[in-house]
MIKE-717947 format. One record per residue (C-alpha): x, y, z. Coordinates in Angstrom, 1 decimal. Each point is the difference from the previous one (the first is absolute). Layout:
// MIKE-717947
       x       y       z
       X       Y       Z
...
// end
This chain:
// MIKE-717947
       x       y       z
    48.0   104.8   142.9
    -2.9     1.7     0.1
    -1.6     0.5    -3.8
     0.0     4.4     0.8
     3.4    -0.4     1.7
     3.2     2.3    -1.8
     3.3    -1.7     1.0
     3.2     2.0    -0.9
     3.9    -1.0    -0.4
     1.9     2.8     1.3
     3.0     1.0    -3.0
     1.3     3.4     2.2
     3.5    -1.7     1.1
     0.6    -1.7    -3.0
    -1.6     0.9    -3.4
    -0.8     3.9     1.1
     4.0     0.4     0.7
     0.7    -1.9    -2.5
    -2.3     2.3    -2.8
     0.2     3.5     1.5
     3.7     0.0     2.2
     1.9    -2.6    -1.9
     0.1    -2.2     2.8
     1.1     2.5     2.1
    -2.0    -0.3     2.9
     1.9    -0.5     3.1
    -0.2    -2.6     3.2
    -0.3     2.6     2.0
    -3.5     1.4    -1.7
    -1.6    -4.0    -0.4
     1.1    -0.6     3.9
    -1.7     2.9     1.1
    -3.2    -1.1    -1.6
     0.4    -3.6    -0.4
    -1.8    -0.9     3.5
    -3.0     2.4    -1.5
    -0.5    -1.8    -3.8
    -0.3    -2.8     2.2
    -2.7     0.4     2.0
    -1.8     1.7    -3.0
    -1.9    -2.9    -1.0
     1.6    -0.7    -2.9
    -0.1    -3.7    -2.1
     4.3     0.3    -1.0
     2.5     2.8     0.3
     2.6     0.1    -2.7
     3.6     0.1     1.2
     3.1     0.9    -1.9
     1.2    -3.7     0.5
     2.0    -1.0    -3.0
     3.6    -0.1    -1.6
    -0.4     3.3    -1.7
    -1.6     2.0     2.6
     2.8    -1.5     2.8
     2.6     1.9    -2.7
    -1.7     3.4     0.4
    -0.1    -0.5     3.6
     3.5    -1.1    -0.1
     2.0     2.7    -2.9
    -2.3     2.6     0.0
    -2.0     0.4     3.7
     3.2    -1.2     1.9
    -2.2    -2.0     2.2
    -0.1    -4.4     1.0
    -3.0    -1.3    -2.0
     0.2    -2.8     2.9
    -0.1     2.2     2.8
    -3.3     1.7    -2.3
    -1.6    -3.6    -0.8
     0.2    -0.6     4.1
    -1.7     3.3     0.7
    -2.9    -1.1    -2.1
    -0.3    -3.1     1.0
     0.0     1.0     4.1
    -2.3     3.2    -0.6
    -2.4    -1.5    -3.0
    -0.3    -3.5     1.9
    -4.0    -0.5    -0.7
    -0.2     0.5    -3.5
     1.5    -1.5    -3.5
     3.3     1.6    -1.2
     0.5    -0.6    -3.1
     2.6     1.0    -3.0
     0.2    -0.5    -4.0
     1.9    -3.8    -0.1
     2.0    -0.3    -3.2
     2.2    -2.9     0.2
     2.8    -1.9     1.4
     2.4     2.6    -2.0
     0.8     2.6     2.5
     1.7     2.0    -3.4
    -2.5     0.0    -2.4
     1.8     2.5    -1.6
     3.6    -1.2     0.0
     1.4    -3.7     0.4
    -2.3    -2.3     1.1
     1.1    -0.8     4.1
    -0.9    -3.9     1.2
    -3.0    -0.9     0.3
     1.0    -1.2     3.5
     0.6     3.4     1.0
    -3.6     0.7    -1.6
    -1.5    -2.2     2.4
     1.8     1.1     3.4
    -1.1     3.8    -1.2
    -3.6    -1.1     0.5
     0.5    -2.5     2.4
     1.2     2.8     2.4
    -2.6     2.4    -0.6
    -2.6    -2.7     1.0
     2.3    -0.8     3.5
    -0.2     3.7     1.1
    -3.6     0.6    -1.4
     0.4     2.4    -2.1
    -2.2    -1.5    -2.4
    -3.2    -2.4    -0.4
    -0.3     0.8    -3.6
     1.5     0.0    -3.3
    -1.3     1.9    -2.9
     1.2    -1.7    -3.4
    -0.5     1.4    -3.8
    -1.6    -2.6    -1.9
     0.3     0.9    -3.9
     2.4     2.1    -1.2
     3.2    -2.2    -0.5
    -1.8    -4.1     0.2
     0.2     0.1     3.7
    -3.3    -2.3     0.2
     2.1    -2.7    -1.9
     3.7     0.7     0.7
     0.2     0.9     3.8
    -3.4    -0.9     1.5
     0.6    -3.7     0.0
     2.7     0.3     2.6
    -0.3     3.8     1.3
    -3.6    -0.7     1.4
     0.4    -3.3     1.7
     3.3     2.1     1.6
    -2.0     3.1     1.2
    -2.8    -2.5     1.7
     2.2    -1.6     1.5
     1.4     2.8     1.8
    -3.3     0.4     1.2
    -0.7     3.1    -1.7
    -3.2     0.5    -2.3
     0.4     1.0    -3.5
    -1.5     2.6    -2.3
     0.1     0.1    -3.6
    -0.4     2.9    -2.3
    -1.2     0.1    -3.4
     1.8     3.1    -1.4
    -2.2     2.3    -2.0
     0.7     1.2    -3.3
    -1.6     0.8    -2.9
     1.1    -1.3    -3.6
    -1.3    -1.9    -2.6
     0.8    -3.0     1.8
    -1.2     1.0     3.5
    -3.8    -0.9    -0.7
    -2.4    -1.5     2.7
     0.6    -3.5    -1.1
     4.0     0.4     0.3
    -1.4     1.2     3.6
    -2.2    -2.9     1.0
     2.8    -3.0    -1.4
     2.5     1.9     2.2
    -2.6     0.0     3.1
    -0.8    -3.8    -1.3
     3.5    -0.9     0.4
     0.7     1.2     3.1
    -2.0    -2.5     1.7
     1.7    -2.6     0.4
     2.6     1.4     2.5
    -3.0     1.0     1.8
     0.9     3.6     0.7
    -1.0     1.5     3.2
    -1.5     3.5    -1.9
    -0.1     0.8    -3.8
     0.3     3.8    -0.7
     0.3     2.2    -3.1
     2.6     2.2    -0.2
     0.2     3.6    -1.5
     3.6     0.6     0.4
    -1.0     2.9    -2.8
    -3.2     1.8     1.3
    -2.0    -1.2    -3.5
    -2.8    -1.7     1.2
    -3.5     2.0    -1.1
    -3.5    -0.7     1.7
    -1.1    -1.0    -3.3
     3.3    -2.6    -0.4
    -0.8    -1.8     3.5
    -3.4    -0.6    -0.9
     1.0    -2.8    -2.3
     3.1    -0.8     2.0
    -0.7    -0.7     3.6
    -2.9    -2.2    -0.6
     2.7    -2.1    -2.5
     1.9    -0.2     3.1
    -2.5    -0.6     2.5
    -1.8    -2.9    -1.9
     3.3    -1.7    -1.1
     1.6     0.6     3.8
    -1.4    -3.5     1.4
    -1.2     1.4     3.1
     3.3     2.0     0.8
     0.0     3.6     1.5
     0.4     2.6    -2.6
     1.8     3.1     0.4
     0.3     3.4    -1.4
     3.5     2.0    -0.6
     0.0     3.1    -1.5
     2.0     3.6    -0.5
    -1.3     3.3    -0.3
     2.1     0.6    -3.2
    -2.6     1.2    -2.1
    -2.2     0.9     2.7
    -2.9    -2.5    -0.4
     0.9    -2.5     2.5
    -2.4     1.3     2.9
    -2.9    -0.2    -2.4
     1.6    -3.6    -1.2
    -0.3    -1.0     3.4
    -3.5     0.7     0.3
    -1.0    -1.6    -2.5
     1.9    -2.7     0.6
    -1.9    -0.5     3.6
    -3.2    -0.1    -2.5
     1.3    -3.0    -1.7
     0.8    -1.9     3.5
     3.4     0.9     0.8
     0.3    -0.2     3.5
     3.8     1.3     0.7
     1.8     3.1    -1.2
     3.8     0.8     0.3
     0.2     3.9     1.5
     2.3     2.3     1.5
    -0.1     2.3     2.5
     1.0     3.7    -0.9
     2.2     1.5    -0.4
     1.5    -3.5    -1.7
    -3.4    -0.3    -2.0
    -1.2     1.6    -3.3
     2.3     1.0    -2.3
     1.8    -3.1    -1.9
    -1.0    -1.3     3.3
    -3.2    -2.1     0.9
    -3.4     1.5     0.9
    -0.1     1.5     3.5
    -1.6    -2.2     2.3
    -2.3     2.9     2.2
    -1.3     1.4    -4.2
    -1.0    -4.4    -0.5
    -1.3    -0.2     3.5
    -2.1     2.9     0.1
    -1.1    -0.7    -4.0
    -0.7    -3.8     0.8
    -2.2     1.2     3.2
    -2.3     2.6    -2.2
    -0.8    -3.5    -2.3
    -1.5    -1.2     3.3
     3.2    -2.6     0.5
     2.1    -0.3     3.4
     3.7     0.9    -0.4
     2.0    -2.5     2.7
     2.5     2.4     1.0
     0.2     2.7     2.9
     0.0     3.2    -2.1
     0.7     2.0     3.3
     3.1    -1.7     0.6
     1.1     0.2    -3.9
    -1.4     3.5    -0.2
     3.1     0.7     2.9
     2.6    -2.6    -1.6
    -0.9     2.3    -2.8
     0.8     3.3     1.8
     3.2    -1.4     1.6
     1.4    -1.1    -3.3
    -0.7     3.5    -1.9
     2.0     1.4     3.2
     2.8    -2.2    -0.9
    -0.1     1.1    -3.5
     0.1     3.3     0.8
     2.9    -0.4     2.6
     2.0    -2.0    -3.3
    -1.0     2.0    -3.1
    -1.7    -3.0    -1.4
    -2.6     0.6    -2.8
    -4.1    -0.7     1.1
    -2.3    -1.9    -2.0
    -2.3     2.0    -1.8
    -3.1    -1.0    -2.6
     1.5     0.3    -3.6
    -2.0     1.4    -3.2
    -0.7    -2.7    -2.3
     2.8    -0.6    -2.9
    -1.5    -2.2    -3.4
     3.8     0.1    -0.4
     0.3    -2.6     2.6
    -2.5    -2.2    -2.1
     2.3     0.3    -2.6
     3.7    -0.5     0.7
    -0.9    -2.0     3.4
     3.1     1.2     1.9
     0.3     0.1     3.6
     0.3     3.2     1.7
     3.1    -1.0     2.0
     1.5    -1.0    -3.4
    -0.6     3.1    -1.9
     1.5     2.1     2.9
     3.1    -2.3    -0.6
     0.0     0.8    -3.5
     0.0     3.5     0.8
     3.0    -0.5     2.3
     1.6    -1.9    -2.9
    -0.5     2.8    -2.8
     1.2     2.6     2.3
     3.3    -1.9     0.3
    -0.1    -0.5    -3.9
    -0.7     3.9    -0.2
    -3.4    -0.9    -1.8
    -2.1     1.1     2.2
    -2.3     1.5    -2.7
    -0.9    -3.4    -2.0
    -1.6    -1.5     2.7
    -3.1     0.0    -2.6
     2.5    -1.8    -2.5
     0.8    -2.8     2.8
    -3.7    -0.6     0.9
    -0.9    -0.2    -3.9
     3.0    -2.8    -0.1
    -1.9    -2.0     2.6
    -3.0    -0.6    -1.0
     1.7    -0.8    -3.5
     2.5    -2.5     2.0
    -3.2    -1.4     1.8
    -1.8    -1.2    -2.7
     2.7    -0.9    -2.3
     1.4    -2.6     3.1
    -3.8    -1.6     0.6
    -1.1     2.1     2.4
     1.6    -0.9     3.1
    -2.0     1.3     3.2
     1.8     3.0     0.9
     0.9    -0.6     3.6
     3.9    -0.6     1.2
     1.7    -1.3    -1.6
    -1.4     0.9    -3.2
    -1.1     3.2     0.4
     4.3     0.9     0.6
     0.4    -1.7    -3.0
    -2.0     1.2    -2.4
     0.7     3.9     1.6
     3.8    -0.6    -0.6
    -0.1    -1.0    -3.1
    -2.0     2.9    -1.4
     2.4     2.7     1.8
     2.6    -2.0    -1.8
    -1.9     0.2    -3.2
    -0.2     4.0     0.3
     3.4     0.4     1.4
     1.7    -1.8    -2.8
    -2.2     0.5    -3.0
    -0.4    -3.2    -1.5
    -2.4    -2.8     1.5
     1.7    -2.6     1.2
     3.2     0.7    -0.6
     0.8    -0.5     3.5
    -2.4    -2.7     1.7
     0.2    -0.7     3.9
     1.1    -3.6     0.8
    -3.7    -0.7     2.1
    -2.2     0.6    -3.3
     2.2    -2.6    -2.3
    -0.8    -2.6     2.9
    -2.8     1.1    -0.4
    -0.4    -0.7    -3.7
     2.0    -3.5     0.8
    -3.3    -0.8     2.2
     1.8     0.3     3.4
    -3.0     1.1     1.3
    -2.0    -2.2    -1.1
    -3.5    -0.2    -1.7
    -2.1     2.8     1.8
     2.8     2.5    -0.7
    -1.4     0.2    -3.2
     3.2    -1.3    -1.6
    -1.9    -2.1    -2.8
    -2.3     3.2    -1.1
     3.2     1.7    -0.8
     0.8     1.9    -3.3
     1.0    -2.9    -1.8
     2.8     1.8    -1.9
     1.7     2.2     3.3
    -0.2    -3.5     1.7
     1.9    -1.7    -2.5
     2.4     3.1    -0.1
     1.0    -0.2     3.8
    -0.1    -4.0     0.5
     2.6    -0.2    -3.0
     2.3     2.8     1.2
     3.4    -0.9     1.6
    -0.7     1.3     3.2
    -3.3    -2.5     0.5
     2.5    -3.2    -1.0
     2.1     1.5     3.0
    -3.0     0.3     2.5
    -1.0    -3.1    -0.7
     3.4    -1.5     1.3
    -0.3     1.6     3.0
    -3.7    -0.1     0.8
     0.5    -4.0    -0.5
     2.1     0.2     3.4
    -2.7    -0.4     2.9
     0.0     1.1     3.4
     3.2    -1.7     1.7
    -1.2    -2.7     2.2
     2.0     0.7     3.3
    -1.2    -1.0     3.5
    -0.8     2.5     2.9
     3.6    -1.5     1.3
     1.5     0.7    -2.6
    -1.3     3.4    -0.8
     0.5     1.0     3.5
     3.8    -1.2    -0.7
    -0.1     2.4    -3.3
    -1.5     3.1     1.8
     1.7     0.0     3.7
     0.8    -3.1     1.6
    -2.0    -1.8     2.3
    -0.9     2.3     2.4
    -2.0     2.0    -2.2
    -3.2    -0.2     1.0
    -3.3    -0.5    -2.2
    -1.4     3.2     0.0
     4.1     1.6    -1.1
     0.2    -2.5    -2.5
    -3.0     1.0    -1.6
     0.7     3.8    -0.3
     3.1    -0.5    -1.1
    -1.1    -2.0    -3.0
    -2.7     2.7    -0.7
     2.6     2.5    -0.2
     2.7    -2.1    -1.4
     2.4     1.1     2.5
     0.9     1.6     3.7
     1.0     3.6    -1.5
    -3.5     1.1     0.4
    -1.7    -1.9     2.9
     3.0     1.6     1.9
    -1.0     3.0    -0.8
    -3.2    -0.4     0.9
     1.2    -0.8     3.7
     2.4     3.1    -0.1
    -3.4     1.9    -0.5
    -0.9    -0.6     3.5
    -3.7    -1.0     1.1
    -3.4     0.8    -2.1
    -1.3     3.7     0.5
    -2.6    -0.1     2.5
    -3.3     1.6    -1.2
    -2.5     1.0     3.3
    -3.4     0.1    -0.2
    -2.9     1.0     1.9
     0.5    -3.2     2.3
     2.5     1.4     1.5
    -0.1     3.9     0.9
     2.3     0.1     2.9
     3.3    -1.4    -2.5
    -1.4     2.3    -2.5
     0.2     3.2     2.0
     3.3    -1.0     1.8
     1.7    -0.9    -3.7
    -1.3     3.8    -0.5
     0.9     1.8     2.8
     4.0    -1.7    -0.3
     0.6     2.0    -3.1
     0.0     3.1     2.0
     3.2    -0.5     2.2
    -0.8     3.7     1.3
    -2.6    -1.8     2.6
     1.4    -0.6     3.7
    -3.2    -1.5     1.3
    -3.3    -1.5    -1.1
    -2.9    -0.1     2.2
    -3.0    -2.0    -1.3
    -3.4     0.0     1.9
    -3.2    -1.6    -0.5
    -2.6     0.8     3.2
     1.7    -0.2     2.9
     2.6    -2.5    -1.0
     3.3     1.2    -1.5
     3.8    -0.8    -1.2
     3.0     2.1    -0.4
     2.9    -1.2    -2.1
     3.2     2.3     0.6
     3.1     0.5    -2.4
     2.6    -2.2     1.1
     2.7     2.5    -1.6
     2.3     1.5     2.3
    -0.8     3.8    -0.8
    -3.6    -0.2     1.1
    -1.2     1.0     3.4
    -3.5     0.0    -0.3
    -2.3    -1.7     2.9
    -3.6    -1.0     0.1
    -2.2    -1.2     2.6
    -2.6    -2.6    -1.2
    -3.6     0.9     1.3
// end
């Protein structure tokens, strides 16, 4: 790489649907520009690739996240795919499934190539010691490179050192790429200045990337400054998915990086259309377009994600308390500090914004306390939660309640250890085949995949590539119409109404 050289990851497919249409984007939209992103130069495209995102496809999109992951792999074959990893629990959020079904989820992915890459969180819940040790070794193995993030926050705990022994420690599992991530938007010009030279000089020689939303609105000047420092890969988006809680929009980085005399590797012609098609699809959908946001010192200050304060909206309008929304966000940043100062990205940010609705709905702190946040207290999450900064006096409260002797029962159960035989046996015999098996244990069930196929195919979404199917997908919504006659210089085509009313003729010239 060439020392003036810009490279980007592209986060339009997975992390600008994922910030600004809830995951919303359809097949339809990344097939129609999925052949484009990848020819556009860039290092890695993000894909919506994991256990969570296949559920959205699944309940909400009615579409086969297979079928999707196939698509990207056939029109996106010359450049890294890659998705946020997790682990062998395809329920992080529910009952822990086998960790044999763990294994054939991102065993498949790598058969169909669908992904080259795995992007893992390093230090919010002890990953570096608990899951790294086996996860890794897993992932390589597979053949896919890995990427670990270094989650930004800031807290008393959250200083440059805590920064570099988390880079240290990385090294031994000898990531592919190191990058900071700020899940939050809260990184200042001024903070990076300390930061990414921690991170570069305790890296070992390994890539370093840079992550960042427009939350607060500073992440474009972030970036930068961050190329200043010797970054030498951004994560973008292309609008409309860009800007916003979204990423920085690739053509605003390109054209900024080119001004400080650097080279941008990435055809901003060909994004600059991507970019055009995509607003078009928005359009067609009603979905929202990323725009540059003012900049909030609240955001500084209760840390919150955008997507979660929209849910706690959603939730005080169903609690008819729509009105204390100021009340709730006071309750975090309380519940924050009081519980160490956890990084607020999911899960932790749902946490702590559920239990200060609950504080406000019911009057009394703590009266009610959610089952995640007296695991937490019992160290479930282990050391980089922030468990052990906790008020001492609330974590004695919820680790000697009656409901944390019960959680501890069943949290003591692990995974059940079943065989892909024998889960196959569980979930629909033997002729179910990998790809089946898997949904269904994502969705705990048929009810909803079958639904899914009762949907019927993806929507279609047609783009400039193809003009012809985009005028004749037009022109069949008037069923007035007995003839068409199309004509380009002397060559021309007629299409007649095969209905059994219409008489008209035409003569081709």
């Amino acid at each position: 790489m060439s020392a003036n050289e810009v490279r980007f990851l592209d986060t339009t497919l997975r992390d600008g649907s994922q910030s600004l249409w809830a995951m919303g984007m359809r097949s339809g939209m990344m097939e129609a520009v999925a052949a484009d992103l990848d020819r556009a130069g860039y290092d890695v495209i993000e894909i919506p690739g994991n256990a969570i995102h296949f559920k959205k496809l699944i309940r909400d999109l009615k579409e086969d996240p297979w079928d999707l992951m196939r698509v990207l792999a056939k029109k996106m074959p010359s450049t890294p795919k890659s998705c946020m990893g997790g682990g062998l629990n395809l329920n992080p959020f529910g009952t822990p499934t086998p960790p044999a079904l763990g294994k054939l989820f991102w065993t498949r992915q790598a058969e169909i190539g669908a992904l080259n890459r795995v992007q893992l969180t390093s230090n919010t819940a002890d990953q570096i010691k608990r899951l790294f040790p086996t996860l890794i070794p897993f992932f390589k193995g597979l053949g896919l490179k890995v990427a670990c993030a270094l989650s930004f926050s800031i807290s008393p705990r959250h200083t440059d050192e805590n920064y570099a022994e988390k880079t240290r420690a990385l090294q031994p599992f000898k990531p592919d790429v190191i990058y900071l991530k700020d899940q939050g938007g809260l990184l200042t010009v001024d903070r990076i200045r300390t930061l990414i030279p921690v991170i570069l000089s305790n890296a070992g020689g390994v890539p370093v990337e840079l992550h960042s939303h427009c939350t607060t609105g500073l992440a474009p000047s972030v970036y930068m400054e961050a190329l200043r420092l010797g970054i030498k890969t951004l994560h973008t988006g292309v609008p409309p998915l860009a800007d916003g809680s979204a990423q920085p929009s690739v053509l605003n980085v390109a054209k900024n990086a080119r001004l400080m005399g650097l080279i941008p590797k990435v055809d901003e012609t060909l994004l600059a259309s991507v970019s055009r098609r995509l607003k078009a699809f928005a359009l067609q959908d009603n979905m929202p377009v990323g725009q540059p946001l003012e900049f909030d010192y609240g955001q500084y200050i209760h840390q919150i994600p955008g997507g979660v304060i929209s849910n706690l909206k959603h939730q005080l309008c169903e609690l008819r308390l729509q009105d204390r929304l100021g009340e709730v966000i006071e309750e975090c940043v309380r519940i924050h500090r009081e519980f160490g100062y956890p990084i607020m990205i999911t899960p932790y940010s749902q946490f702590v914004g559920t239990q200060a609705a609950l504080h406000v709905a019911t009057g009394e702190r703590y009266k009610v306390v959610i089952d995640e946040l007296i695991r937490f207290a019992q160290g479930t999450y282990g050391e980089d939660s922030g468990h052990l900064w906790m008020d001492q006096n609330l974590k004695d409260r919820l680790v000697s309640s009656g409901r944390a002797k019960e959680l501890a029962i069943l949290d003591a159960r692990t995974a059940e250890e079943m065989t892909l035989p024998e889960l196959r046996e569980k979930l629909g015999g033997p002729g179910v085949s990998d790809e089946e098996l898997l949904m269904r244990c994502i969705m705990q069930g048929t009810r909803e995949i079958a639904a899914m196929r009762a949907a019927g195919p993806p929507k279609r979404y047609f783009t400039s590539d193809t003009p012809l199917l985009t005028l004749l997908q037009e022109l069949s919504k008037h069923s007035s119409l007995r003839y068409i006659k199309i004509q380009q210089g002397a060559d021309s085509i007629v299409l007649r109404s095969s209905a059994p009313t219409t008489a008209a003729a035409a003569v081709a010239n």
